[in-house]
C-alpha positions in Angstrom: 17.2 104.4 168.1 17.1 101.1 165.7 19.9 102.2 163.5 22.0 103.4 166.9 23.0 99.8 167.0 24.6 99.8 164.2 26.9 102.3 164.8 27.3 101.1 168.2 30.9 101.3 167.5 30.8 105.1 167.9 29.6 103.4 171.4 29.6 100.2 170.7 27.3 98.6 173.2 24.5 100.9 172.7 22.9 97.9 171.6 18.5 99.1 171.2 16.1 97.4 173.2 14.1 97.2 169.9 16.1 93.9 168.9 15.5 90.4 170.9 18.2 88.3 171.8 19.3 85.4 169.6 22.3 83.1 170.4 23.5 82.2 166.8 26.5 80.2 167.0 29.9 81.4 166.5 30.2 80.1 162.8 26.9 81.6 162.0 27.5 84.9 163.3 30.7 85.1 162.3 32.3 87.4 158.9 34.9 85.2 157.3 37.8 87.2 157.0 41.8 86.3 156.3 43.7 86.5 159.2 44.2 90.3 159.5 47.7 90.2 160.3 48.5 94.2 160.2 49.9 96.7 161.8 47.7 99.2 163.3 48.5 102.6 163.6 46.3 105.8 165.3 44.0 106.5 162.2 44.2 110.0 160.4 41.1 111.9 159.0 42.2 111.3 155.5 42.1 107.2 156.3 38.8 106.9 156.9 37.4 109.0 153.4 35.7 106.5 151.6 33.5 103.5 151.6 34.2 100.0 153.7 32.7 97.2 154.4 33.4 94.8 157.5 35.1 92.1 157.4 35.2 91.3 161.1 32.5 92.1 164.3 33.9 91.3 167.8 31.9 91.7 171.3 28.3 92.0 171.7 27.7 93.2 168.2 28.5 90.0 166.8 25.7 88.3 168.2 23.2 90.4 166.3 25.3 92.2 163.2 25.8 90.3 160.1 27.9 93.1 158.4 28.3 96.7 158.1 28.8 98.8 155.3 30.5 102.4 156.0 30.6 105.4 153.8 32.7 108.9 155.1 32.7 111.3 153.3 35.3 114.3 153.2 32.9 117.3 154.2 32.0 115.4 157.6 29.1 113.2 156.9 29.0 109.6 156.9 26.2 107.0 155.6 25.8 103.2 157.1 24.3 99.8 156.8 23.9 97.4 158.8 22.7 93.8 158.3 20.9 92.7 161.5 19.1 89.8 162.9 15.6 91.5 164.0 13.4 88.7 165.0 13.7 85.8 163.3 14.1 87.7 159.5 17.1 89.9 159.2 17.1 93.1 158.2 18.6 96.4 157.4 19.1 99.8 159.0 20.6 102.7 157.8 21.8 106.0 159.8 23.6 108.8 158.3 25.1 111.8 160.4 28.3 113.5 160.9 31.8 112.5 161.7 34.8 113.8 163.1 38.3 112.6 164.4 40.0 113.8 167.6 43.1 112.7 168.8 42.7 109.3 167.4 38.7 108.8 168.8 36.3 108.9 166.0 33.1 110.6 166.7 29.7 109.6 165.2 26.9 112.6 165.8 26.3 112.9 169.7 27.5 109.0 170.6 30.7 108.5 172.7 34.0 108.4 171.2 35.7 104.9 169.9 39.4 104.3 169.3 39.7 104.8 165.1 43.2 102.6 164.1 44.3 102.4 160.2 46.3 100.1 158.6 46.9 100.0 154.7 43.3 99.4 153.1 41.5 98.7 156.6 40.3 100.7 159.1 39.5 99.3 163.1 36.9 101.0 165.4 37.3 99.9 168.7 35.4 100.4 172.4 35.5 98.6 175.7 32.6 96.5 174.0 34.0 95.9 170.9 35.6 96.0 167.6 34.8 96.2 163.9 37.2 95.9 161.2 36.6 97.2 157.7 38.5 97.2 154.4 38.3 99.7 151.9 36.2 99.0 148.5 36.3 101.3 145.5 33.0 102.3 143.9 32.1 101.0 140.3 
């Protein structure tokens, strides 16, 4: 259940019980990022192959994520981090699983689907909750 946060975005406020509230402020919590000024089209299978990393946390997330580091691979699986604020140290959490697109929802293991959206090098998940942006990085 601690790593289910974060991947909330597969349900994004599936936020575990295991982590205590802390009100950071906004410049604290927030993921500098350039003004992300693209356009957003339904994501397909082939755009989300590869690793990202966020560059931008919206809704409840972003009270307790730092960042989140995505990798999906080809043959279905997927392997994440996530830097959180648990208590006052933060931490990490991993969860790796299986992933699939439908009809433009992206589907993480058993949680609800999320809204998947692409644009060139970036890659928005998106719920009632929420929203994480992430831009493609190359391995070295």
């Amino acid at each position: 259940m601690r790593a289910r946060l974060l991947f909330a975005l597969a349900g994004v406020a599936a936020l575990p019980s295991c982590i205590s509230p802390s009100v950071l402020e906004a410049e604290k919590r927030a993921i500098e990022s350039p003004a992300l000024q693209l356009e957003w089209t339904q994501a397909a299978a082939s755009q989300l192959e590869g690793l990202f990393e966020s560059v931008e946390l919206q809704g409840e997330m972003a009270e307790v994520v730092w960042r989140i580091e995505y990798h999906f691979s080809r043959d279905g699986s997927y392997s994440g981090a996530a830097l959180v604020l648990q208590g006052a140290r933060p931490e990490f959490q991993t969860l790796s699983g299986r992933w699939r697109l439908e009809e433009g929802r992206l589907l993480l293991d058993d949680a609800a689907p999320a809204l998947a959206l692409a644009a060139p090098g970036h890659l928005r998940i998106q719920s009632e909750q929420g929203s994480l942006t992430l831009r493609s990085v190359s391995l070295r």
